[in-house]
C-alpha positions in Angstrom: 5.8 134.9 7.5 7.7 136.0 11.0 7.3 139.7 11.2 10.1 142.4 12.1 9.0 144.0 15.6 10.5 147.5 16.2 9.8 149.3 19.9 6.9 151.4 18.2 5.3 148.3 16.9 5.7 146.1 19.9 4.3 149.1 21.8 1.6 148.3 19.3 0.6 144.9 19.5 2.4 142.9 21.7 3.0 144.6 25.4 3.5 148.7 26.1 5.8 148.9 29.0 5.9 152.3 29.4 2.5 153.0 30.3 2.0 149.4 32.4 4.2 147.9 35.3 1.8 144.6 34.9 2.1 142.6 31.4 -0.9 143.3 29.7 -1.0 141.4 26.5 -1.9 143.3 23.7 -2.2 140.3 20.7 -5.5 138.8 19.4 -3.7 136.1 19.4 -0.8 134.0 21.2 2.8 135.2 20.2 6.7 133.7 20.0 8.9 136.5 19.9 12.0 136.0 18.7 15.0 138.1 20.1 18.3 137.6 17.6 21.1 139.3 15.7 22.2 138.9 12.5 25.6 137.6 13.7 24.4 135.0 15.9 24.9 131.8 14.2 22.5 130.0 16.3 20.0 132.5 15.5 20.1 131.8 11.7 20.3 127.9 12.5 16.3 128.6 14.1 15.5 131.2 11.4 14.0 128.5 8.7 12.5 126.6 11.4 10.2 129.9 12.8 9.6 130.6 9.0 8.3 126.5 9.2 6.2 126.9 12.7 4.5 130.5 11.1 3.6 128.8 7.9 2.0 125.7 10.3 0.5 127.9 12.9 -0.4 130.5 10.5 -3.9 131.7 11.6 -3.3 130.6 15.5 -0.1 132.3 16.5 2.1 135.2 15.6 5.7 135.0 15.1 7.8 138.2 15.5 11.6 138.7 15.5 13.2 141.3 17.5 16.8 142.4 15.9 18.4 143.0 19.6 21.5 145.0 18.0 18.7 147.6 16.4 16.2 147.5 19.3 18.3 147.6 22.3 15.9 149.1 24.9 13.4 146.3 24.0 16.2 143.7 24.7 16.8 145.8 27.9 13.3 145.6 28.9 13.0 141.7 28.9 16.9 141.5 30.2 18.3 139.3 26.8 21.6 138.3 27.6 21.9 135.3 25.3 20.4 135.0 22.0 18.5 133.6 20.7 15.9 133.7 23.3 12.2 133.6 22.6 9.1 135.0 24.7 6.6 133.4 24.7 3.0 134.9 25.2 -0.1 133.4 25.8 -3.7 135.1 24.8 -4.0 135.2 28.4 -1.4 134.9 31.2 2.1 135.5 31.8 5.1 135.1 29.4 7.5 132.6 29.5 10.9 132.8 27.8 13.2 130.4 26.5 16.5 130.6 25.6 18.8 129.0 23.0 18.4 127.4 19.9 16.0 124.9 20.7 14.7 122.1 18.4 11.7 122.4 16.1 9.9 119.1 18.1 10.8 121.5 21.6 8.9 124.9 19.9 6.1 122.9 19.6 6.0 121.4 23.1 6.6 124.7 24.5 3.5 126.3 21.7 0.9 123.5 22.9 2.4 124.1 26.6 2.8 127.4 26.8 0.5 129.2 24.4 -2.4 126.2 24.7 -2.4 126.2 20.9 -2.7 122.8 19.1 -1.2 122.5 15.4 
């Protein structure tokens, strides 16, 4: 299941920004973060599909949704303008984001890609 990030828990386990200039991963394993609001249409449209990709990738990847409305100095921090956009972040390396709703068959180019994980 996709997990609810809030600044204290990204803090936590994905990146703390306010201690580091550099991104310093802070996962045990590759992460999607989603950044969306419960509004955006397109953002619901992807909703069951991230639920799909954590049930598929459920012991390789974490999948965490950022509400952007309730967390706006995390959406500051990684300059979201259009939602939904995704980050994408490696065990090791930098992040890439994405942005839209993008198709189930595109996630999973960008997961084997991106976050060298293999379903």
């Amino acid at each position: 299941m996709t997990e609810n990030l809030t600044k204290e828990t990204f803090l936590e386990k994905v990146f703390n920004f306010e201690e580091n200039q550099e991104w310093k991963f802070k996962g045990d394993k590759p992460a999607l973060i989603d950044f969306y609001a419960d509004w955006c249409g397109p953002c619901k449209m992807i909703a069951p599909i991230l639920e799909e990709l954590s049930e598929e990738y459920k012991d390789k990847i974490d999948i965490y949704k950022i509400d952007t409305e309730a967390e706006q100095e995390l959406s500051a921090a990684f300059g979201i303008r259009s939602i939904p956009s995704m980050l994408f972040c490696p065990a090791k390396g930098q992040p890439q984001m994405a942005n839209g709703a993008l198709p189930k068959a595109e996630l999973e180019r960008i997961i084997a890609d991106v976050l060298k994980v293999a379903k």
